[in-house]
N, C-alpha and C positions, 0 to 999 in steps of 0.2 A: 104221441110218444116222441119223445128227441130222438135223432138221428144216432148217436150213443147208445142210448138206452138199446135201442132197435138192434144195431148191432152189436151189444153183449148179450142179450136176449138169443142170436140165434146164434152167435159161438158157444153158448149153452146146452143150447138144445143137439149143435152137431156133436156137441164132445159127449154129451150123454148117448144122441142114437149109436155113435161108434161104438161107444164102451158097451152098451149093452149087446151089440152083436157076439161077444164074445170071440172075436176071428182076431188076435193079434199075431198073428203071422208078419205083420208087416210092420206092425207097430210095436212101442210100447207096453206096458199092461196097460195104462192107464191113457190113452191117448189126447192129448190138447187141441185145438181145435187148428193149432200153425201147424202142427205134424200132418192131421189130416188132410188139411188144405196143400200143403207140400205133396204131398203122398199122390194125391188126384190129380194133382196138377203134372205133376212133373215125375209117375212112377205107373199108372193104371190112365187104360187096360192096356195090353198087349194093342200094339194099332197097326193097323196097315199103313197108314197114310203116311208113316216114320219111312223112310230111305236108310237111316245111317244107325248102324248097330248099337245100342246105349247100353243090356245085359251081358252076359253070356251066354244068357238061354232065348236071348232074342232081341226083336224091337219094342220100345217103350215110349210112348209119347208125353201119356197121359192125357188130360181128355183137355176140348177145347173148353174158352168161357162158355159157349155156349153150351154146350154137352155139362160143363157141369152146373153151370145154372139150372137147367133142366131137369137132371139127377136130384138136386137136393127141393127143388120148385118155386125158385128165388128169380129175378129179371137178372138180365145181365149186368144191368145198371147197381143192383145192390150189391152183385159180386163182387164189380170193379170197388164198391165202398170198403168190402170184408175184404180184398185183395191191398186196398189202401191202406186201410187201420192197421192188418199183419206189418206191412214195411213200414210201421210207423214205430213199432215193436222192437223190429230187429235191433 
């Protein structure tokens, strides 16, 4: 499978598992796979490891590459690809 292919495949598959949770508190109704990937990155979870206040009801780091490579069950290396493609986007 090309390298594209691979990564529309699994921006599919995160916009579907999110949608199906039904939790959009945070999101959209419908969420896209740049929200979510924003949202994890840079909004969840609450983290200790943050110093500088970024809420009002607290600290927010969001999780690291690694943290969420692991969250979704992907290498780090294919994050950086789906981190790449998003800024290819904007």
């Amino acid at each position: 499978m090309k390298k594209q292919e691979r990564i529309e495949r699994f921006r599919e598959q995160i916009q579907k598992t999110y949608r199906n949770r039904n939790n959009y508190q945070f999101f959209s109704c419908n969420p896209d796979f740049d929200e979510v990937l924003c949202y994890e990155m840079h909004s969840e979870p609450v983290n200790p490891r943050m110093r500088t206040k970024t809420r009002n009801d607290g600290f927010c780091t969001g999780l690291t590459f690694r943290e969420l490579a692991e969250k979704w069950g992907i290498s780090v290396a294919f994050l950086g690809e789906l981190i790449a493609d998003h800024c290819k986007k904007l």
